[in-house]
One Martini backbone bead per residue (centre of mass of N, CA, C, O) as a GRO file, in nm:
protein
  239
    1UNK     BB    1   0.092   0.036   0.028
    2UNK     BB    2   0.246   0.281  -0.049
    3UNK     BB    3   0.506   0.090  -0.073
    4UNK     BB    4   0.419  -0.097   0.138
    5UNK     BB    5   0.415  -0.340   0.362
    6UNK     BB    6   0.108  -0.494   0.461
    7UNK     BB    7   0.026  -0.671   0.754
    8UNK     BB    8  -0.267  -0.924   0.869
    9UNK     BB    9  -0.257  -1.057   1.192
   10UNK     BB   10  -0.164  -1.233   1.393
   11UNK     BB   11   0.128  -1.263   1.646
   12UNK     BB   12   0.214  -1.525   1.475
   13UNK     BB   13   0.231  -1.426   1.233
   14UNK     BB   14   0.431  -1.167   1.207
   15UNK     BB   15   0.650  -1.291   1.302
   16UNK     BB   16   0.677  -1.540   1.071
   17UNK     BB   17   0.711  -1.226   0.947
   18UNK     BB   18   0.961  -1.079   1.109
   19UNK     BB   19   0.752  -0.947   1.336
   20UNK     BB   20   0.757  -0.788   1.598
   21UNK     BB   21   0.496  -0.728   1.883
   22UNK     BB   22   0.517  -0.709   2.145
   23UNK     BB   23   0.322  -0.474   2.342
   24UNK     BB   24   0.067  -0.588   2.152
   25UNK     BB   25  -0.037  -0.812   2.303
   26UNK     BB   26  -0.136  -0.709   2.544
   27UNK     BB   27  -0.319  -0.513   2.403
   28UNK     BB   28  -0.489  -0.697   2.276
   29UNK     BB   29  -0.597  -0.829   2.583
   30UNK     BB   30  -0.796  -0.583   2.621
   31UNK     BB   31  -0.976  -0.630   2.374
   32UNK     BB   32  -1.024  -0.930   2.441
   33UNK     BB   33  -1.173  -0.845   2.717
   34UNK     BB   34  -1.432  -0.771   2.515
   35UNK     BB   35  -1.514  -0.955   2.338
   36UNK     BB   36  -1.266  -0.953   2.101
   37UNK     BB   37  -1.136  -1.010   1.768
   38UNK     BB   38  -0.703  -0.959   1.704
   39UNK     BB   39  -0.561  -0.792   1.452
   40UNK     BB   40  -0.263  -0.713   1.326
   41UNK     BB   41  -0.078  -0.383   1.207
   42UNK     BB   42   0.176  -0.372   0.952
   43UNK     BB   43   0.440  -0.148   0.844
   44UNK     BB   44   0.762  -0.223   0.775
   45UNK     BB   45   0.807  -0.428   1.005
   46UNK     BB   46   0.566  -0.292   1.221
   47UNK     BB   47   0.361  -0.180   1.430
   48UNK     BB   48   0.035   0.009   1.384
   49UNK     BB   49  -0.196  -0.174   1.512
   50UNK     BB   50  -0.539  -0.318   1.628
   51UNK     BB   51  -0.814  -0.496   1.557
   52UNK     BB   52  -1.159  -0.504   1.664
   53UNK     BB   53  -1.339  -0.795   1.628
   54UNK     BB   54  -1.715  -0.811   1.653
   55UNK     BB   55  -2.000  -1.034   1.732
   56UNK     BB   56  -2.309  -0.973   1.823
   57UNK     BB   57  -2.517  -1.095   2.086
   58UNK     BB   58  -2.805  -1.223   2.066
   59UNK     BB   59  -3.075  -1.218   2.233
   60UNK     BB   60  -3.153  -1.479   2.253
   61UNK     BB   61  -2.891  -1.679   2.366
   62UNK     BB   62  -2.937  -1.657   2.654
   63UNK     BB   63  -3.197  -1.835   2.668
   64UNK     BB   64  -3.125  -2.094   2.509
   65UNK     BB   65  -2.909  -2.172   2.727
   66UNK     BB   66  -3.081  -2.183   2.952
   67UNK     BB   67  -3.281  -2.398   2.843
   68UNK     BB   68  -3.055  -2.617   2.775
   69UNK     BB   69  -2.980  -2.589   3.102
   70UNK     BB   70  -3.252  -2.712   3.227
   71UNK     BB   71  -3.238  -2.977   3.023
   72UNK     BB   72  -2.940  -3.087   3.134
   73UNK     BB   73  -2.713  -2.949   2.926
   74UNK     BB   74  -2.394  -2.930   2.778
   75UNK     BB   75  -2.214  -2.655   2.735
   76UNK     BB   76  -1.982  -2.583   2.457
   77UNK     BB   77  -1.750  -2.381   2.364
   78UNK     BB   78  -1.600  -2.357   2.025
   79UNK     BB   79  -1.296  -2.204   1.920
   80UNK     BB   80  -1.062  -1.996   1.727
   81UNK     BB   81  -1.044  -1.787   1.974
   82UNK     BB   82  -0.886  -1.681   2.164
   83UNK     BB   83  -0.902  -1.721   2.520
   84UNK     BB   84  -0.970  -1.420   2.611
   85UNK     BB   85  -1.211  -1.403   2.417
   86UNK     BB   86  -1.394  -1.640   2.504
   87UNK     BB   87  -1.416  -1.583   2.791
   88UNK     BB   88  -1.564  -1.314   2.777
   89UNK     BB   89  -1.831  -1.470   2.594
   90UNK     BB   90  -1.843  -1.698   2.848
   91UNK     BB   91  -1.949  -1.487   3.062
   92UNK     BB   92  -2.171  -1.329   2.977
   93UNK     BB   93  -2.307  -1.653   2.890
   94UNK     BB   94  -2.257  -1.871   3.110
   95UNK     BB   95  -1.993  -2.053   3.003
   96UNK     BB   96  -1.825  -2.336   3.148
   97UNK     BB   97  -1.715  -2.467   2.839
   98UNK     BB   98  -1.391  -2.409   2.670
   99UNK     BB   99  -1.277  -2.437   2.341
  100UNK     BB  100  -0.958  -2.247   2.246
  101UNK     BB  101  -0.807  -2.269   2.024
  102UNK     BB  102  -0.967  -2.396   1.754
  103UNK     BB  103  -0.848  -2.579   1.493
  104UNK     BB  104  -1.022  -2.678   1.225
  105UNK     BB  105  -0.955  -2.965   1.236
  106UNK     BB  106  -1.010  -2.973   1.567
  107UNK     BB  107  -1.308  -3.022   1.580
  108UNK     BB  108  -1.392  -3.293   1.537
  109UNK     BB  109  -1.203  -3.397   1.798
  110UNK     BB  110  -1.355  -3.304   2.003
  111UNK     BB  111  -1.597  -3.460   1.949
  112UNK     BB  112  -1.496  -3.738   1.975
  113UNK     BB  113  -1.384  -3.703   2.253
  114UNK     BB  114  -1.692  -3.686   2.351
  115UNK     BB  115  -1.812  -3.939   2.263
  116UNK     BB  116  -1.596  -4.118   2.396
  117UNK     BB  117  -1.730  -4.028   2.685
  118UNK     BB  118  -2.049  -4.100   2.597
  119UNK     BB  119  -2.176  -3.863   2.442
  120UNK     BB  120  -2.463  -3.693   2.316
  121UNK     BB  121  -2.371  -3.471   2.004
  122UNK     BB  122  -2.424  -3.151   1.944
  123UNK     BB  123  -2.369  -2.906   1.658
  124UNK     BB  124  -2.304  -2.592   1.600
  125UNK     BB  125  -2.272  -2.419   1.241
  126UNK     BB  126  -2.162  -2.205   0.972
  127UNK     BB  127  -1.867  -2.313   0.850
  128UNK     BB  128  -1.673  -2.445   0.667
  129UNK     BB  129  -1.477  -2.587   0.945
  130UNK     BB  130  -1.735  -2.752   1.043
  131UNK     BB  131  -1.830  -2.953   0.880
  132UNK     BB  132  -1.685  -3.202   1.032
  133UNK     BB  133  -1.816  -3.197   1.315
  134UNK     BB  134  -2.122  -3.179   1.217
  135UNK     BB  135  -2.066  -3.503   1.089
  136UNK     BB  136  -1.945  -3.617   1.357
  137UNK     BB  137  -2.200  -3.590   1.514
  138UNK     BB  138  -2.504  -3.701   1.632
  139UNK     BB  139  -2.605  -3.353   1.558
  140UNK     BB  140  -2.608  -3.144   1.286
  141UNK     BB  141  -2.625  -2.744   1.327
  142UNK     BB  142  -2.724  -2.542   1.111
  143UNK     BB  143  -2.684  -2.196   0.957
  144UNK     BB  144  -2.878  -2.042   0.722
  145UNK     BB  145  -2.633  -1.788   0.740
  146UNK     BB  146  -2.476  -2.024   0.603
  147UNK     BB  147  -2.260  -2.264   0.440
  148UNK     BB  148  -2.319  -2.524   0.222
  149UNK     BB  149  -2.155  -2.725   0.361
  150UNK     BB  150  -2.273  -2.717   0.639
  151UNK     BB  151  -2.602  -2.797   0.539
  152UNK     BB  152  -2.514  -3.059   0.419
  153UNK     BB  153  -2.337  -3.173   0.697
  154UNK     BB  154  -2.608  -3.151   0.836
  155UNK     BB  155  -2.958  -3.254   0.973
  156UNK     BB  156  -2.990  -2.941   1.083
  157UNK     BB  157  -3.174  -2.620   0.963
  158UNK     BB  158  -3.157  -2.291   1.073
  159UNK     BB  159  -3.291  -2.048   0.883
  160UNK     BB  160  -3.220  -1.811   1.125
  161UNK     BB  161  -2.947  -1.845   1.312
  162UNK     BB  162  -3.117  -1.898   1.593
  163UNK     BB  163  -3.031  -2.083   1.911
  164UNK     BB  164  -3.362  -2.105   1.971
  165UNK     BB  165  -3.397  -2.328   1.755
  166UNK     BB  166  -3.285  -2.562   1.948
  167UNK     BB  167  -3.505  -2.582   2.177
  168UNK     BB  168  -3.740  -2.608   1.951
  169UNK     BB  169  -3.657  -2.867   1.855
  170UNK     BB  170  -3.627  -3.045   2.069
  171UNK     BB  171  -3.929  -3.032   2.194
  172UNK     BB  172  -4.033  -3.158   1.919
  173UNK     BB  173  -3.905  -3.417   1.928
  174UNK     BB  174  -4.023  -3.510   2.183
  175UNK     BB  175  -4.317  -3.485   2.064
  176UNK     BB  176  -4.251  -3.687   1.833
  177UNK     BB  177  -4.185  -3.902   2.016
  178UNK     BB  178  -4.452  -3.968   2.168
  179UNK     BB  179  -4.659  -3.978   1.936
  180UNK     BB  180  -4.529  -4.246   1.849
  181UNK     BB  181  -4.605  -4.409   2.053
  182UNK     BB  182  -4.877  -4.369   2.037
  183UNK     BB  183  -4.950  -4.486   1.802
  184UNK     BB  184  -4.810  -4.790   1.866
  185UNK     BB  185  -5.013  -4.846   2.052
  186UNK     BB  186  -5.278  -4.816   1.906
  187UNK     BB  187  -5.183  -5.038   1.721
  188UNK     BB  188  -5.175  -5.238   1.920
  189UNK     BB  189  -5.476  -5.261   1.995
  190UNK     BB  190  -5.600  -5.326   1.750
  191UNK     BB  191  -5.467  -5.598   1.702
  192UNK     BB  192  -5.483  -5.772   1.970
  193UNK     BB  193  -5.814  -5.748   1.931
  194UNK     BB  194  -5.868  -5.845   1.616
  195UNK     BB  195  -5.720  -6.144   1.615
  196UNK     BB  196  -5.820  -6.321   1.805
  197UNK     BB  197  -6.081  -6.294   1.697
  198UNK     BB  198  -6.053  -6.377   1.413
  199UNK     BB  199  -5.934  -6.686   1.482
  200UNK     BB  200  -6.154  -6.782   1.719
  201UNK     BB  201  -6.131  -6.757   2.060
  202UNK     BB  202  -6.437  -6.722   2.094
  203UNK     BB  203  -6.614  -6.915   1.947
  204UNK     BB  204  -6.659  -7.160   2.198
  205UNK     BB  205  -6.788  -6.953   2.407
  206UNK     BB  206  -6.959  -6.713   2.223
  207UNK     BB  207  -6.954  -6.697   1.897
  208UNK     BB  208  -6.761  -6.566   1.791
  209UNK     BB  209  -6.665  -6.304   1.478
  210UNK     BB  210  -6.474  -6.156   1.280
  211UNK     BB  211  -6.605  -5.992   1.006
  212UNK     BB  212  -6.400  -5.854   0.759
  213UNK     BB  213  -6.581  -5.561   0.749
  214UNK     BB  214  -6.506  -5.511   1.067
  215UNK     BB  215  -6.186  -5.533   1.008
  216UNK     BB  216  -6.179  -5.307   0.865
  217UNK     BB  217  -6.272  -5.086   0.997
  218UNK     BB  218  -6.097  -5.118   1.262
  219UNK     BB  219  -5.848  -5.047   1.069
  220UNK     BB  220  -5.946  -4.757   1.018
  221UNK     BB  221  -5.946  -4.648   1.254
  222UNK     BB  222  -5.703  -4.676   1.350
  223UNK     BB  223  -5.591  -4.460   1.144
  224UNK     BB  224  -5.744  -4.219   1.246
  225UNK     BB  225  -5.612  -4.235   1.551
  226UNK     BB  226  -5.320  -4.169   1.449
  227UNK     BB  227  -5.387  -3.900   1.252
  228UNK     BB  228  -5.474  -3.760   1.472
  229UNK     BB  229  -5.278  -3.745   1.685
  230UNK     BB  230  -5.065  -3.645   1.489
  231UNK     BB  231  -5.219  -3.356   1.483
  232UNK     BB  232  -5.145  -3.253   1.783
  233UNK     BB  233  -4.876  -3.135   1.634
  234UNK     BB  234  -4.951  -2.845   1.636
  235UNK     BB  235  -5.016  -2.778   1.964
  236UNK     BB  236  -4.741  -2.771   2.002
  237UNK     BB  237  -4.508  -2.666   2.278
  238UNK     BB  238  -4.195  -2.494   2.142
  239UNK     BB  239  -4.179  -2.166   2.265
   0.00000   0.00000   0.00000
């Protein structure tokens, strides 16, 4: 830029471009404790000041991880971010598992070794590097406002990026998930109930037999009482 070379980056970029950072890091130290990220900008092999970039925290998300955290979920934030960085915006969060300086490879490494914890890992991000990470949990959840590759590797995708849609999803899915239950409940009374009819059980005692027309019917019913139920999943309460 008018004749000098200007490098834009971490301190450990700089150093390795022969640029010593010096009481810059201090520096820096100061702006990452307010949950901002910074990189520093030399110009002519000196550092000549330092950009602190911060993406500020949506207004749902403390709702969100306290709902996750009421549901007995343990949040842990993981991030490519300094440590005193990721430290700041999870002192904030209440957030009191953070894995930082967690570089793009080693991100699916980390969800690996909490499975091997024995846990069940659900991942959420939204960026090219998050992708590994997604694939490799056992619940993938893309935001709406990342990259195509992020959307492909995950299994749920919250179409606006907010992350009160995660406490929201788990909701419906035990929702959808009692529902099955009741409804193969359903199926299997009118099963049990019609086939041993059938079969002659009853006619030695009381002359008893299911008729063709009666077993149809019975057999709809069964059908209308399961998507009956099943439509009560509209009125369940999710927010």
């Amino acid at each position: 830029m008018n004749g000098q070379r200007v490098l834009i980056g971490s301190a450990k970029y700089l150093e390795a471009e022969g640029v010593a950072a010096g009481e810059w890091k201090t520096r820096a130290d100061e702006v990452r404790g307010h949950g901002a990220t910074v990189v520093l900008v030399a110009a002519d092999g000196q550092v000549a000041g330092a950009l602190g970039i911060a993406d500020p925290i949506r207004g749902t998300t403390r709702q969100a991880l306290n709902e996750l955290r009421a549901e007995g979920i343990k949040v842990v934030m993981m991030t490519g971010d300094n440590a005193v960085t990721a430290a700041a915006v999870a002192r904030e969060l209440g957030i009191e598992n953070v894995e930082a300086d967690v570089l793009p490879e080693r991100k699916s490494e980390v969800v690996e070794r909490l499975r091997s914890e024995g846990r069940v890992v659900a991942m959420a991000g939204d960026g090219v590097n998050d992708a590994p990470a997604l694939a490799a949990a056992d619940v993938g959840i893309a935001m709406g406002t990342g990259t195509d590759v992020a959307m492909e590797s995950a299994g749920v995708t919250l179409l606006n990026g907010d992350l009160i849609g995660i406490a929201r999803a788990r909701r419906l899915s035990r929702a959808t998930m009692g529902n099955i239950r009741q409804n193969l409940f359903l199926a299997f009374v009118y099963n049990a109930a019609g086939i041993p009819v059938a079969a002659g059980v009853l006619y030695p005692f009381f002359g008893l037999t299911l008729s063709p027309a009666i077993a149809a019917a019975a057999m709809a019913l069964s059908s209308v009482s399961v998507i009956g139920n099943s439509l009560r999943l509209r009125s369940a309460r999710i927010r």
